[in-house]
TORLUM-466137 format. One record per residue (C-alpha): x, y, z. Coordinates in nm, 3 decimals, padded with zeros to 5 digits, always signed. Example, Ala and Ser with C-alpha at 12.3 -4.5 7.8 and 13.67 -1.06 7.14 Angstrom:
atom u +01.230 v -00.450 w +00.780
atom u +01.367 v -00.106 w +00.714
***
This chain:
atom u +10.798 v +08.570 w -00.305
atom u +10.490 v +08.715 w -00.309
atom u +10.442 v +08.901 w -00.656
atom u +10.190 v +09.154 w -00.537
atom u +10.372 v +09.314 w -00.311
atom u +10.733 v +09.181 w -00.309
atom u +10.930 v +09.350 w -00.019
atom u +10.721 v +09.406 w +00.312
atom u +10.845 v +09.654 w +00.559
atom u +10.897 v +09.565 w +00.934
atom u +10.973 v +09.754 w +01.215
atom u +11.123 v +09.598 w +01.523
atom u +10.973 v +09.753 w +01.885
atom u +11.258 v +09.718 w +02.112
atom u +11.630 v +09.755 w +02.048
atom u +11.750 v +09.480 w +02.308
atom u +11.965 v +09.109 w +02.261
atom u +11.706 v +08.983 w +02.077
atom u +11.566 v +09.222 w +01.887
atom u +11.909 v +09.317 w +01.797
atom u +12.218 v +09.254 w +01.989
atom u +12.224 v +08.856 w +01.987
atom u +12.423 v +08.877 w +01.638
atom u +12.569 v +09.131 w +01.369
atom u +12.501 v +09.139 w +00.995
atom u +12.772 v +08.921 w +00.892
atom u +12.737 v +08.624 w +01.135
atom u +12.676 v +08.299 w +01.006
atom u +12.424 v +08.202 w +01.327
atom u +12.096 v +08.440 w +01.289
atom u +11.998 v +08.495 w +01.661
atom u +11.814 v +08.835 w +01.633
atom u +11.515 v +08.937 w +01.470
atom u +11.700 v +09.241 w +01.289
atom u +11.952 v +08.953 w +01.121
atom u +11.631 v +08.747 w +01.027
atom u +11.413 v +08.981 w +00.827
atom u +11.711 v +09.218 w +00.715
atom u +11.861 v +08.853 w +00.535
atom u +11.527 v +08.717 w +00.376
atom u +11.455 v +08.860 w +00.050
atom u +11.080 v +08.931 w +00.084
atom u +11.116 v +09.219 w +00.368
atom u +11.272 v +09.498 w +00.395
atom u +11.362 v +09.597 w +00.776
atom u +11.279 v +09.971 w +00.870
atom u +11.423 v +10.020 w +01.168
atom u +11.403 v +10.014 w +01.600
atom u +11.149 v +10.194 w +01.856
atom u +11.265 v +10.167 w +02.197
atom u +11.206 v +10.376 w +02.522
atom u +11.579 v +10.436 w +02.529
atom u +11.633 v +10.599 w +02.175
atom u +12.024 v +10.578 w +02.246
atom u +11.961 v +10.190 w +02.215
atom u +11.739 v +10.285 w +01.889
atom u +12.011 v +10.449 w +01.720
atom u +12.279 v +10.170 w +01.821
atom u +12.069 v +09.887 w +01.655
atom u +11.965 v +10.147 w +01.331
atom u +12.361 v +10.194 w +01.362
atom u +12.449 v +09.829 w +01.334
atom u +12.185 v +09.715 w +01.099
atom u +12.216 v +10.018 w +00.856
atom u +11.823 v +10.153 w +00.931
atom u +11.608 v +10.400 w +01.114
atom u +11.540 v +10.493 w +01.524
atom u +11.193 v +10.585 w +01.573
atom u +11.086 v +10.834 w +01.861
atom u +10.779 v +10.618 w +01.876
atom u +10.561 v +10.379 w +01.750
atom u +10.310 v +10.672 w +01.596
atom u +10.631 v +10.822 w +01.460
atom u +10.701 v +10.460 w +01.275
atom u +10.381 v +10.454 w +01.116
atom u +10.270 v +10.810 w +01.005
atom u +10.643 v +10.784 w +00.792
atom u +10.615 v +10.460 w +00.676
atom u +10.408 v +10.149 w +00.491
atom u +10.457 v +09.898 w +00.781
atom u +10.391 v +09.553 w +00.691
atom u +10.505 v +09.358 w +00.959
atom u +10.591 v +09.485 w +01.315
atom u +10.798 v +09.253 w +01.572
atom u +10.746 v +09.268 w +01.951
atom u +11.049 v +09.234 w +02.126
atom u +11.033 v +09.376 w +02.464
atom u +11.017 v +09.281 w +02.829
atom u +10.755 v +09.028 w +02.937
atom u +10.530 v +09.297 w +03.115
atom u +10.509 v +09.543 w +02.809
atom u +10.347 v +09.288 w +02.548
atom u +09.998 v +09.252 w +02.660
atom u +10.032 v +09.728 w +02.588
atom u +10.220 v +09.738 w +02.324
atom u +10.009 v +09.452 w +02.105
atom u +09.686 v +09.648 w +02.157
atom u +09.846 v +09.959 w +02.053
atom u +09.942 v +09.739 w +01.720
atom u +09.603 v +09.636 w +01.672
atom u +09.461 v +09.986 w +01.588
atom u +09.718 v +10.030 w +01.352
atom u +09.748 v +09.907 w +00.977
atom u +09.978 v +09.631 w +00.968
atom u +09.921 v +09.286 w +00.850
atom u +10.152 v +09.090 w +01.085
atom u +10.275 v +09.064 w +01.411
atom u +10.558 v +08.837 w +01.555
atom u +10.554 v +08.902 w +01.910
atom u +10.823 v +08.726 w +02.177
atom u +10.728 v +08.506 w +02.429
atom u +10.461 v +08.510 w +02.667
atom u +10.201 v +08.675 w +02.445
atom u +10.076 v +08.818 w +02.752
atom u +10.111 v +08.757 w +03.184
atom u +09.824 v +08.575 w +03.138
atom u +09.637 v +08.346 w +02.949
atom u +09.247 v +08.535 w +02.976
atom u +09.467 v +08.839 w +02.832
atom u +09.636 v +08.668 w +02.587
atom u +09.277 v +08.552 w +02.484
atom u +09.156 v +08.876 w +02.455
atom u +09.448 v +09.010 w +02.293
atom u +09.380 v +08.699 w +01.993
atom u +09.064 v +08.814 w +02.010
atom u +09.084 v +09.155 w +01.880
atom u +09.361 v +09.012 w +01.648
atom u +09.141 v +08.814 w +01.455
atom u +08.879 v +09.080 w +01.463
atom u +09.095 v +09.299 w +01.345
atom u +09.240 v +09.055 w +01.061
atom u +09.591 v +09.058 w +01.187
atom u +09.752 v +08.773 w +01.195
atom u +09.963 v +08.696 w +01.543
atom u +10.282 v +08.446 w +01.586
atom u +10.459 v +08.375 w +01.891
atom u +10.841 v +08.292 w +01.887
atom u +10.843 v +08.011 w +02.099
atom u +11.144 v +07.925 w +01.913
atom u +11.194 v +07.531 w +01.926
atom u +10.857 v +07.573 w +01.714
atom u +11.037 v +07.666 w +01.377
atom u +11.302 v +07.423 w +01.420
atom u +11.238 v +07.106 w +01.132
atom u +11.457 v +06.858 w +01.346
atom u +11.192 v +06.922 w +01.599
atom u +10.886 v +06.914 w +01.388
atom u +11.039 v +06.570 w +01.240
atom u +11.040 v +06.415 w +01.627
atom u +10.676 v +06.546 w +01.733
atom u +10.566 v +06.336 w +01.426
atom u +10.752 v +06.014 w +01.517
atom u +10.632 v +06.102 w +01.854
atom u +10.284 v +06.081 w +01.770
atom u +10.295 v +05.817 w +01.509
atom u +10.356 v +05.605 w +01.731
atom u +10.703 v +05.512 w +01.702
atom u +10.861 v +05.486 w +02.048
atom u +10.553 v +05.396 w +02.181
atom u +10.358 v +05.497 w +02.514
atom u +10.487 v +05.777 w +02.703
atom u +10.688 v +05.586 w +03.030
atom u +10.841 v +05.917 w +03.221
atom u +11.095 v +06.205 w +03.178
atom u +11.302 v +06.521 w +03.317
atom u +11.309 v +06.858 w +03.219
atom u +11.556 v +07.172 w +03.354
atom u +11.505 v +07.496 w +03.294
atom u +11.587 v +07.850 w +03.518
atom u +11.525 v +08.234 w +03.472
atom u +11.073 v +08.209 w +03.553
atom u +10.836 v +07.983 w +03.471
atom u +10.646 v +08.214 w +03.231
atom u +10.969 v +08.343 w +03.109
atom u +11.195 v +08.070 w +03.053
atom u +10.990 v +07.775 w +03.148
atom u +10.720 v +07.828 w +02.894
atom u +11.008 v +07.741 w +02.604
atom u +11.033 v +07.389 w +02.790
atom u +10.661 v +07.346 w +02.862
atom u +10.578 v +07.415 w +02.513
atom u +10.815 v +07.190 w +02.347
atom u +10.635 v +06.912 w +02.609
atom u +10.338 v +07.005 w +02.527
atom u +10.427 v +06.975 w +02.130
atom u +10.571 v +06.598 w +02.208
atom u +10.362 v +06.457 w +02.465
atom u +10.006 v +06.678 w +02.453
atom u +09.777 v +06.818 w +02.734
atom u +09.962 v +06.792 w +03.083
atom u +09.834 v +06.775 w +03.373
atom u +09.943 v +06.948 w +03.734
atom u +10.037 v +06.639 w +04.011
atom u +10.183 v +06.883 w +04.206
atom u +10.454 v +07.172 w +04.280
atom u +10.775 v +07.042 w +04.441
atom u +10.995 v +07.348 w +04.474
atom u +11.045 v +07.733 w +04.356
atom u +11.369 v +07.897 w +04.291
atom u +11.359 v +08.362 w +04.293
atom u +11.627 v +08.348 w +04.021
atom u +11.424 v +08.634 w +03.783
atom u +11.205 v +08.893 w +03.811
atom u +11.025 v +08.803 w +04.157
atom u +10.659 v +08.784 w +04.046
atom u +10.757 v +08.509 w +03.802
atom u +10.961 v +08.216 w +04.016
atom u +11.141 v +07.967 w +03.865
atom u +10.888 v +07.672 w +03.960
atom u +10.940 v +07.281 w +03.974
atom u +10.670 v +07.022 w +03.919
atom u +10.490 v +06.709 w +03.852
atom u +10.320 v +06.668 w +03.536
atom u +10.129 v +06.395 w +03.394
atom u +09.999 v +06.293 w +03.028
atom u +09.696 v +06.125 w +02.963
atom u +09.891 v +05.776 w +02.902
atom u +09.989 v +05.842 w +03.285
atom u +10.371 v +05.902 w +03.273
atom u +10.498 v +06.179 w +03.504
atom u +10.722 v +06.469 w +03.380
atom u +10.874 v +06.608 w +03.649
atom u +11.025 v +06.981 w +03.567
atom u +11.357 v +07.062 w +03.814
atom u +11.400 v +07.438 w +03.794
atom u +11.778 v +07.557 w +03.786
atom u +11.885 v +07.837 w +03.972
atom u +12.001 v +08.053 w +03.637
atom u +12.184 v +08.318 w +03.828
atom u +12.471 v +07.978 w +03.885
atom u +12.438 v +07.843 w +03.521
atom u +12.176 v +07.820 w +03.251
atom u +12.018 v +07.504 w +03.177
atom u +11.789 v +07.347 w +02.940
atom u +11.701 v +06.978 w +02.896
atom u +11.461 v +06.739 w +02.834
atom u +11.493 v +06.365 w +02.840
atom u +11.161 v +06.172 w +02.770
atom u +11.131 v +05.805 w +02.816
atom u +10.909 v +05.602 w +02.596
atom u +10.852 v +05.169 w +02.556
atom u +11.056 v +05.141 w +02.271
atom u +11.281 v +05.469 w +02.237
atom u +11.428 v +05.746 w +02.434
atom u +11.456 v +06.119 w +02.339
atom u +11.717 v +06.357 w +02.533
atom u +11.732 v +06.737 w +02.433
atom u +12.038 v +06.890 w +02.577
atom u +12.301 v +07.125 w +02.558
atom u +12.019 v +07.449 w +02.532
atom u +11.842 v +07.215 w +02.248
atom u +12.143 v +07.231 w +02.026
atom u +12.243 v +06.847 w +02.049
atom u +11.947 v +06.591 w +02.005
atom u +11.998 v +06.231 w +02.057
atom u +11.792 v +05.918 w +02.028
atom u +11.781 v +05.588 w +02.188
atom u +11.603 v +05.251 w +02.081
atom u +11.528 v +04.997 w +02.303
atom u +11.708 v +04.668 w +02.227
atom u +11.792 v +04.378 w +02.473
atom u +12.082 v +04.346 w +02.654
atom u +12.430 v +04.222 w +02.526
atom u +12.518 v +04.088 w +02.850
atom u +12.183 v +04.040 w +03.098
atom u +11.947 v +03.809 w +02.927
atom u +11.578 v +03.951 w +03.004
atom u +11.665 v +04.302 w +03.051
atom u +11.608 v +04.601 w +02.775
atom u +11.822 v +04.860 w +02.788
atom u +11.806 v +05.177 w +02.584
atom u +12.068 v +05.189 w +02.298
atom u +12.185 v +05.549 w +02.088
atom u +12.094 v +05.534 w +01.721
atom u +12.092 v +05.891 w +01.596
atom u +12.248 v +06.200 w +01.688
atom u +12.178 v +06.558 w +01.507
atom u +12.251 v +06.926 w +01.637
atom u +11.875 v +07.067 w +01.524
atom u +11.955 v +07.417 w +01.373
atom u +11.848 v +07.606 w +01.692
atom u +12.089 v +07.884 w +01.555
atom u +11.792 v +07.920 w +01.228
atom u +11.521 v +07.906 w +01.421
atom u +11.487 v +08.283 w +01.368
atom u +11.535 v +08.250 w +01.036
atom u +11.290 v +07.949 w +01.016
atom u +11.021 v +08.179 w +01.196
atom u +11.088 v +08.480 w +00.926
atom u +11.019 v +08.203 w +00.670
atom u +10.689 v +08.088 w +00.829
atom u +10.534 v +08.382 w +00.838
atom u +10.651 v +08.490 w +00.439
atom u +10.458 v +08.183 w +00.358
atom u +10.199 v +08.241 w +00.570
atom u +10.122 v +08.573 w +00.441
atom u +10.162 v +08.433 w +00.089
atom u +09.895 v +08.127 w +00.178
atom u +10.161 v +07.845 w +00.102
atom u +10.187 v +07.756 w +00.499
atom u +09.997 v +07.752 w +00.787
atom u +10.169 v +07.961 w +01.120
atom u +10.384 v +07.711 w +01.294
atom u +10.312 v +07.860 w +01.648
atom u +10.025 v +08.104 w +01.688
atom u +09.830 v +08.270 w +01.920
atom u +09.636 v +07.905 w +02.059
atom u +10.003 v +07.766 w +02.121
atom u +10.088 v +08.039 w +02.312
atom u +09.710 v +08.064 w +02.534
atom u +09.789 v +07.704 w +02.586
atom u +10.138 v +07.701 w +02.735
atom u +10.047 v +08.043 w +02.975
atom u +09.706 v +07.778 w +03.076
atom u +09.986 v +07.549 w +03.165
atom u +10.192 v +07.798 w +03.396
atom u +09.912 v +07.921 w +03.499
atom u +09.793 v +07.562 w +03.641
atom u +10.114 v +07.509 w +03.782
atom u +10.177 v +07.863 w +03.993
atom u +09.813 v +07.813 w +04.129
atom u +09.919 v +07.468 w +04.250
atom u +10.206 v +07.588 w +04.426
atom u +10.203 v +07.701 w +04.794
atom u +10.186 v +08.053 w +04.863
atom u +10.536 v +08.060 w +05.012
atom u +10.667 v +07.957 w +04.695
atom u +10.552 v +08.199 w +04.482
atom u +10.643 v +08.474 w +04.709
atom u +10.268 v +08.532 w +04.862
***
């Protein structure tokens, strides 16, 4: 805890599922922001601002705080510390420069940072001029089962990069980012081969895309989007010379494969389970709340800040502009 100043205040802007709703005080899974900072010791949440103040009051209702007419409102009756972005995609890129001209220390903002990645850049920009520092909760980020594998990943233990699958629905930039950033954190810097399909199953300017990627060992990953209005998916199986890694069931069930030879057919190598874990996606909240404590106390660098975020919109960004215009609804 940070003796200085103990208890920092936050105020949540936008009184939706996540910001609120996902959870109540009590549960034992912490799946909202208001559940995250209300639980950890070193803040002290203030309350909601959200266009629809009957929303405002519902969350202050359930999580014992204030509703806030408006963002000004917030801040001319209160010491904020810490202030939490939690709004649809579109709003960000507004909202985060209104934050910047006002004196807060921290800002956690939901993913995509911004519709683009030359905004998002600007929006660091005047961040770091501004000496505020900026994390993005691209959740999968905060979760230590997760951090564990990208290390055995790149030491070097399953060795080169052969091929994999990923499925994801509900927008590329939306929903597809959360995917492209956890390949990004295994595998590095991907490469567009090519667009192979689009699914309208979200807001229409932001298609649910599939693709061909490609690392810089060669192996494709080939993205399938899922139409998410019929069931929502997320999975990634990776294929490497010694080991296999499958992420399924939303990224709550992990499970590893070595590569042994076969029992039975003499010459042949067949992938064989070793572990299986259920990473903590259920803390990852929590995990994030914890990050940035120790990142405002100097003990930890941010797990996922505003370069991690610029580099997954680059990604999307890469992949609309190789699609044809039919499939993005030009």
């Amino acid at each position: 805890m940070n003796p200085a100043n103990a208890v920092r205040n936050v105020l949540i802007l936008g009184a939706g599922n996540i910001g609120a709703f996902y959870d109540a005080p009590n549960d034992a899974a912490v799946l909202s922001h208001a559940h995250a900072f209300s639980t950890h010791p070193d803040f002290n949440l203030l309350g909601f601002v959200d266009v629809d103040t009957a929303r405002a009051e519902k969350a202050a209702g359930l999580w014992g705080v204030k509703a806030y007419g408006s963002i000004d409102d917030a801040f001319q009756n209160n010491r904020v510390d810490v202030a939490v972005v939690a709004t649809p995609d579109e709003t960000h890129a507004d909202l985060l420069r209104t934050l910047a001209e006002k004196p807060v220390r921290f800002v956690l903002a939901e993913k995509p940072l911004a519709l683009g990645s030359r905004e998002a850049e600007k929006i660091a920009g005047v961040y770091d001029n501004a000496g505020i520092r900026l994390a993005v909760n691209y959740s999968r980020r905060y979760v230590p089962e997760f951090h564990r594998l990208a290390g055995r990943i790149h030491g070097g233990e399953f060795g080169r990069f052969l091929g994999g699958t990923g499925y994801y629905g509900k927008g590329l930039f939306h929903n597809g980012s959360h995917l492209l950033d956890q390949a990004l954190m295994f595998l590095g810097d991907l490469a567009v081969v090519s667009v192979t399909g689009s699914i309208f199953d979200f807001r229409p300017q932001d298609p649910s895309l599939s693709a061909v990627l490609e690392t810089g060992s060669g192996g494709e990953l080939r993205i399938q989007a899922v139409d998410s209005r019929q069931v929502t998916q997320y999975e990634l199986d990776l294929l490497f010379e010694r080991g296999r890694v499958r992420i399924f069931d939303l990224g709550r069930r992990l499970e590893i494969s070595m590569a042994r030879e076969d029992a039975q057919y003499a010459g042949y190598r067949t992938y064989s389970p070793q572990e299986h874990c259920r990473p903590a996606l259920d803390q990852a909240l929590m995990r994030a709340v914890e990050n940035l404590a120790d990142a405002l106390d100097g003990k930890e660098l941010l797990k996922c800040g505003a370069p991690e975020a610029v580099r997954v919109l680059k990604l999307c960004e890469d992949i609309r502009a190789a699609a044809p215009a039919s499939a993005v609804g030009v």
